[in-house]
C-alpha positions in Angstrom: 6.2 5.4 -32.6 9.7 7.3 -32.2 11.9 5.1 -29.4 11.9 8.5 -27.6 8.1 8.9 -27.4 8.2 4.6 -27.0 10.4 5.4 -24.1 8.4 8.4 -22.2 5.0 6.4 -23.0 6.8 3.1 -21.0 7.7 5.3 -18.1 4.4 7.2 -17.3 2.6 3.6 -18.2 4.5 1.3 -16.0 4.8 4.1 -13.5 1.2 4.5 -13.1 0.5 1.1 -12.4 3.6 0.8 -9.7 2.2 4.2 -8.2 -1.2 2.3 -7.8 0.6 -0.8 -5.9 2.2 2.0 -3.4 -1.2 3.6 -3.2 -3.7 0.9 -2.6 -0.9 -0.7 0.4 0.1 2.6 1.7 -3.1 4.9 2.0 -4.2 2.9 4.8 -0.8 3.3 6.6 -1.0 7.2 6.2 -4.6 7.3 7.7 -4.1 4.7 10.8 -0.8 7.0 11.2 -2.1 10.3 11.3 -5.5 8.9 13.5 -3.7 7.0 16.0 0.0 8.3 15.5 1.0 4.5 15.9 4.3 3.6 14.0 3.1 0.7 12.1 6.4 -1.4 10.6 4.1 -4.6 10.4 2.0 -2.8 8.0 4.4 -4.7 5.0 3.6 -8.0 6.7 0.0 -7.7 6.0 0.6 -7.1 2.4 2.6 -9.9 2.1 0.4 -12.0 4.0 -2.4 -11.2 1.4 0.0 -12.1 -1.2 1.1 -15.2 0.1 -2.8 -16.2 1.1 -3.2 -15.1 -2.7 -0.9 -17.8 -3.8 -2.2 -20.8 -1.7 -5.7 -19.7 -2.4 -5.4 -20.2 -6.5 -2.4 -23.0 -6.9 -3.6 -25.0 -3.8 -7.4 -24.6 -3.8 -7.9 -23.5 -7.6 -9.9 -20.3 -6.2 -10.3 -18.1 -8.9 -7.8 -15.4 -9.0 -10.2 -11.8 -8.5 -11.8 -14.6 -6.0 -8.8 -15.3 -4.3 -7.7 -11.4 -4.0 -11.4 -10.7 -2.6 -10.8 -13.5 0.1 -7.6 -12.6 1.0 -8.8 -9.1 1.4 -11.2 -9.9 4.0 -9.1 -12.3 5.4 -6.4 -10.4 6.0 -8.6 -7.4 7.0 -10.5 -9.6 10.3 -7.2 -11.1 11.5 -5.8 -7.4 11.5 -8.6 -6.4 13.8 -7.1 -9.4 16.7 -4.0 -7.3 16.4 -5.5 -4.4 17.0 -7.4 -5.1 19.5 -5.3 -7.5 21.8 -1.2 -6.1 20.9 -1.7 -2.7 19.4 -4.2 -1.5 21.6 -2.1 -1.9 24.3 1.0 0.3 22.9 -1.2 3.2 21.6 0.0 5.6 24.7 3.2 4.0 24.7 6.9 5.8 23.1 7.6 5.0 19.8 10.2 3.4 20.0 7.8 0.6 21.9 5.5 0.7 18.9 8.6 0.5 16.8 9.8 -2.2 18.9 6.5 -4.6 18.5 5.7 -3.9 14.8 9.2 -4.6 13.7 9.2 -8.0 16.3 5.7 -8.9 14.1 7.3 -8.0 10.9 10.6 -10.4 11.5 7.7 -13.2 12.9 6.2 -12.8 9.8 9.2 -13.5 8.0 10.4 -16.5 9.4 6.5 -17.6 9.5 6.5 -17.3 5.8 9.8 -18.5 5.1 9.2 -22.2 7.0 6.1 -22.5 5.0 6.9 -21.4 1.5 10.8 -20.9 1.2 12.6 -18.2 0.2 11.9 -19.0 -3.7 10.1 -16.0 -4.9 6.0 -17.1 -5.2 3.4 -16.0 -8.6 0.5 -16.9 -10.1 -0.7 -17.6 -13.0 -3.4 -15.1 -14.0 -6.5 -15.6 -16.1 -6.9 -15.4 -19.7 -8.2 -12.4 -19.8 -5.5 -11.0 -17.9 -2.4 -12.6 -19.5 -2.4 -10.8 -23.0 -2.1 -7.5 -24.1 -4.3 -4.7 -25.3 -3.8 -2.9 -28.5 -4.1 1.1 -28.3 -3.2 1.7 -31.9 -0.1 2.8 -31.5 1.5 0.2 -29.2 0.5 -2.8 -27.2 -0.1 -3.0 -23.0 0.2 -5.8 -20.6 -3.5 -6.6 -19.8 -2.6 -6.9 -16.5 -0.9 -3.8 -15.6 -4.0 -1.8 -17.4 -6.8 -3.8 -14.5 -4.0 -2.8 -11.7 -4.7 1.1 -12.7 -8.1 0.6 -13.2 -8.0 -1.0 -9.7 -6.2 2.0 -8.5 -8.5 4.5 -10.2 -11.6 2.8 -8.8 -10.2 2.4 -5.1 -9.2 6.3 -5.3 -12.8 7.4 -6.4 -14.2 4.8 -3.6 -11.9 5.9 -1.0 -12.4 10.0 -2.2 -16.3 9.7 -2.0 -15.7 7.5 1.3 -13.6 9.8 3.3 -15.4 13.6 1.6 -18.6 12.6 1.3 -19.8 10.2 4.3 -20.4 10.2 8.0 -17.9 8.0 8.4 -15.4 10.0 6.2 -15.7 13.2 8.6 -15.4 11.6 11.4 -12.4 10.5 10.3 -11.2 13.3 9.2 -12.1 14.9 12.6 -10.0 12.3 14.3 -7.2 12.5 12.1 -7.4 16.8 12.4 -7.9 16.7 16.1 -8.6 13.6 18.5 -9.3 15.0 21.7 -12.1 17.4 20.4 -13.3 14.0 18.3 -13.6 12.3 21.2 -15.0 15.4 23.3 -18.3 15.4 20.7 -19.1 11.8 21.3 -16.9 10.2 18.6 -16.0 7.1 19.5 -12.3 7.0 18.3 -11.0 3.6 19.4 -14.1 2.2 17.3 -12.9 3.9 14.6 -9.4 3.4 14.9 -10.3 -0.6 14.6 -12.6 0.0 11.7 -10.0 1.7 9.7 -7.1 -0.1 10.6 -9.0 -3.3 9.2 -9.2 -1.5 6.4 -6.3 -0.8 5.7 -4.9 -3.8 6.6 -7.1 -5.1 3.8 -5.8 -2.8 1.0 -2.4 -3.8 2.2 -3.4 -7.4 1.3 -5.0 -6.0 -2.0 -2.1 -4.8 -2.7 0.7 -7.0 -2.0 -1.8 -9.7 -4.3 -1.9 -7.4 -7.1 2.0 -6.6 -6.7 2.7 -10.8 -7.3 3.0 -10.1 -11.1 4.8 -7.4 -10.9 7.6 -7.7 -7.9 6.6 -11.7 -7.3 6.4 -12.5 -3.2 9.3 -13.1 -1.1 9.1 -13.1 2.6 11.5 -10.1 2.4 8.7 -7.9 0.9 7.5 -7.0 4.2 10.9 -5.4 4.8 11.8 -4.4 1.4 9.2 -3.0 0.3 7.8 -1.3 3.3 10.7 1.6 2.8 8.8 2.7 0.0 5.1 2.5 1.6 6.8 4.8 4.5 8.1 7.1 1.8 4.9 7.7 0.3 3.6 8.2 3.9 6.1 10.4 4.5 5.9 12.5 1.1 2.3 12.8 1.0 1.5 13.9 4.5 0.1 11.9 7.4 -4.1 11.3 7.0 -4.0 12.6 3.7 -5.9 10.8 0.4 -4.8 13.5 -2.1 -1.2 13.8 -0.4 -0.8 9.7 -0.7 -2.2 9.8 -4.2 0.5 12.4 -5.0 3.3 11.0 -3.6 2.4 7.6 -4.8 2.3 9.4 -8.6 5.3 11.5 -8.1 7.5 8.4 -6.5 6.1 5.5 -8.4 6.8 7.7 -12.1 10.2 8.9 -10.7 11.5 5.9 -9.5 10.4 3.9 -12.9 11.8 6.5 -14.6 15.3 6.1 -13.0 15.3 2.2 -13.5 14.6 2.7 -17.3 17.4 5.9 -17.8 20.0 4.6 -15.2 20.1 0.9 -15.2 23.2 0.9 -12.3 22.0 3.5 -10.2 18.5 3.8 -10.8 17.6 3.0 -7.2 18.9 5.8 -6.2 16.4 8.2 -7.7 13.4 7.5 -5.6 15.3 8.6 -2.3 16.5 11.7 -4.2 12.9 12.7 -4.9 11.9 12.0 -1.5 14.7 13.9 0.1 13.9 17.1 -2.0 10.5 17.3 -1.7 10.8 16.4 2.3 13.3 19.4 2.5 11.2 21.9 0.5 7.9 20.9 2.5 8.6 18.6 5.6 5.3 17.8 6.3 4.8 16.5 3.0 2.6 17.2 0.0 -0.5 18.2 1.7 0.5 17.2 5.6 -0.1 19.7 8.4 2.9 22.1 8.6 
C-alpha cells in the first residue's frame, strides 16, 4: 500500500474506534442533559469508575475480561441510580452553577478516592488471546482489539437507534427530551424516567471508560481529562440527540486522530478548532434544537 493511502487508512481506522469510545461514554450524557437539563461533570467519574472496577475485577479476581466489562457495567449503572436519587434529585430545580458545583465536588472525590487506592500510575489489562493480535485484511494488518471496540460501537448504536425510534420507552423519551411539561401533563412519569436513563448511561459511561484502558490506560485524571471531550461531543452534536452524538463523535474522534498523526506538536489543537467552527456555524449543534 502507498504510505499516503497507509496513512489515510490509519486515520479513518484509529479514528473510528476513538469516535466509538466518545460515543458509547458520551450518548448518555447528551440524553440525561437534554431530559433533565442537569449539568453533569461527574459523568467522567463514572467512566473511570468502570475502568478502574475493570482492572480490579480481571488482575485481582481473575474475572474474565468481556465478564469483567459486563459487571462493571451494571455495577456502575445501580450505584449511579443512589446518586440520582439521594444528591441529584435534589439539585434538579436548582441554578447551574449548584449542579456545576456538586458534580465537579463528586468528580474531585472521585479522584482522590481513586488515587489513595490505586496511585497515580496509569492502570491496563491484559486482554485475551483473541483480542491481543491482529487481523489480516489483505492489504494491511489491524489491532484485534480496536476492530471489537467498533464493532462494540456499531452494535450499541443499532441497539440504542432501535431503543430510542422504535419502543415505548424510546418515545417517551423523546417526548421528555422535546418537551417535559406536556410529557408529564399525559401521564409520563418523568422522574422515573430520568432515573432509568441516567442508570443507563451511567453504565455506558463505565462501558466505555473499560474499553478506553487499552487505548488511553486509566488514570484518576481521566475523569477530568477526558470529560472535555465527552462535553464537546455533547455540545457538537446537540443535546438529546443519537444521530447528533454519533456525528459529532465521527467528526471529532477522525479530526482530532487526524491532527495527532499530521501535527505531532500541535495536534491537540485541532479537535477544539473543529468544535469551535461547527459551534459557530450551527450553535445548537449538529442536529440540536435551534
Amino acid at each position: 500500500m502507498p504510505p499516503l493511502a497507509n496513512i489515510v487508512v490509519s486515520i479513518l481506522f484509529d479514528g473510528l474506534a476513538y469516535a466509538m469510545v466518545l460515543f458509547i461514554v458520551s450518548v448518555g450524557l447528551s440524553v440525561t442533559m437534554g431530559l433533565m437539563g442537569f449539568v453533569n461533570l461527574a459523568h467522567g467519574a463514572f467512566a473511570m469508575a468502570g475502568g478502574y472496577l475493570t482492572v480490579s475485577l480481571t488482575r485481582s479476581m481473575g474475572v474474565p475480561f468481556l465478564g469483567a466489562l459486563v459487571i462493571a457495567v451494571i455495577a456502575i449503572a445501580a450505584v449511579s441510580v443512589v446518586f440520582e436519587r439521594t444528591l441529584y434529585r435534589r439539585l434538579y430545580r436548582a441554578s447551574e452553577l449548584d449542579q456545576v458545583l456538586l458534580t465537579i465536588g463528586l468528580t474531585f472525590l472521585a479522584i482522590a478516592a481513586f488515587t489513595w487506592v490505586y496511585g497515580p500510575v496509569p492502570q491496563s489489562v491484559r486482554l485475551p488471546d483473541y483480542l491481543a493480535g491482529q487481523i489480516d485484511a489483505g492489504f494491511r494488518t489491524f489491532p484485534t482489539y480496536r476492530v471489537f471496540i467498533i464493532a462494540v460501537g456499531l452494535a450499541l448504536v443499532t441497539v440504542l437507534w432501535f431503543a430510542f425510534e422504535r419502543t415505548l420507552l424510546g418515545a417517551k423519551i423523546r417526548a421528555a427530551v422535546d418537551n417535559r411539561r406536556m410529557a408529564q401533563s399525559v401521564g409520563i412519569d418523568v422522574d422515573r424516567l430520568f432515573t432509568l436513563t441516567f442508570a443507563v448511561g451511567s453504565g455506558l459511561a463505565a462501558l466505555g471508560g473499560g474499553l478506553a484502558l487499552q487505548l488511553f490506560g486509566m488514570t484518576p485524571s481521566f475523569a477530568v481529562v477526558y470529560l472535555v471531550f465527552f462535553l464537546l461531543v455533547v455540545a457538537v452534536g446537540g443535546l438529546g440527540s443519537l444521530k447528533g452524538t454519533l456525528a459529532a463523535a465521527l467528526v471529532l474522534g477522525i479530526c482530532d486522530t487526524a491532527g495527532k498523526y499530521l501535527f505531532a506538536g500541535a495536534g491537540g489543537f485541532i479537535i477544539y478548532a473543529v468544535a469551535i467552527a461547527i459551534l459557530l456555524a450551527r450553535p445548537a449543534g449538529l442536529h440540536g434544537r435551534d
